[in-house]
C-alpha positions in Angstrom: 8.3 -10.6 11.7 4.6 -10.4 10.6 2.9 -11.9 7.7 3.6 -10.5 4.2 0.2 -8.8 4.5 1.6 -7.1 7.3 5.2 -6.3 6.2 3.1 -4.7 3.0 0.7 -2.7 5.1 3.3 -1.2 7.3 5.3 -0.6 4.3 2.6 1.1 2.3 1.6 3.2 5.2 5.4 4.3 6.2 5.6 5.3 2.0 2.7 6.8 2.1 3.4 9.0 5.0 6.7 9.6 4.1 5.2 10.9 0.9 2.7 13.0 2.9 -0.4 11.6 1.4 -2.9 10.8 3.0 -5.1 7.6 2.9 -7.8 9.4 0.6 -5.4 10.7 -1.8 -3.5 7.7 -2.3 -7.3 5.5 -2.4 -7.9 8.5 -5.3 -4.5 8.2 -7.0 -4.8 4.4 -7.4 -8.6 4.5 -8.4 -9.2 2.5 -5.3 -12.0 3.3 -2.4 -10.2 4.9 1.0 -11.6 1.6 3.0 -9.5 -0.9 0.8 -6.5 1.6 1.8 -7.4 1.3 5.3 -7.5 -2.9 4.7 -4.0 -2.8 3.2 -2.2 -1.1 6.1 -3.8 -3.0 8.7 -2.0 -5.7 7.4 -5.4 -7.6 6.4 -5.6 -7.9 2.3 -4.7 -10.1 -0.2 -4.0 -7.5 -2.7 -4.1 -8.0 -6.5 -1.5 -7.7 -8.5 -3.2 -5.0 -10.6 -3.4 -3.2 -6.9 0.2 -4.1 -6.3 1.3 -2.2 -9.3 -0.9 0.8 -8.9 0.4 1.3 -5.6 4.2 0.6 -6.4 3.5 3.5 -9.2 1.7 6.3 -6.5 4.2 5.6 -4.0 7.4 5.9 -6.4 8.9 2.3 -4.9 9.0 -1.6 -6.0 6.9 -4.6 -5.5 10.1 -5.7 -3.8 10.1 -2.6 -1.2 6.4 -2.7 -0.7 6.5 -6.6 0.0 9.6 -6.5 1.7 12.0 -8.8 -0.4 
C-alpha cells in the first residue's frame, strides 16, 4: 500500500474517470488550476482541507472514499 497521498490520488483519478471528467473539468469544477489536478493523482500533494471538500463535492464521494479509510 502507498502513502495516503497516493491512495488519494489513485482514488481521485479512478472517481474521476469513472465519472468521465476529465482533469480540466474537474480543475474547473473545483475552482482549482488543471496542474494541481495533475499533482493530486500522482500521488504528490498535501491537499487542503478546503480542496478535500471541493473535490469530495465534484466527485459525489466521501473524504473517507477519497482517502481511503
Amino acid at each position: 500500500m502507498g502513502s495516503i497521498f497516493q491512495v488519494f490520488g489513485e482514488n481521485v483519478r479512478t472517481r474521476r474517470k469513472a465519472l468521465g471528467l476529465s482533469q480540466e473539468e474537474l480543475a474547473y469544477q473545483i475552482d482549482r488550476d488543471v496542474r494541481t489536478i495533475r499533482f493530486i493523482e500522482s500521488g504528490n500533494s498535501n491537499s487542503t482541507i478546503k480542496t478535500i471538500k471541493k473535490l469530495t463535492k465534484a466527485l459525489d464521494s466521501t473524504a473517507s472514499k477519497l482517502l481511503g479509510f
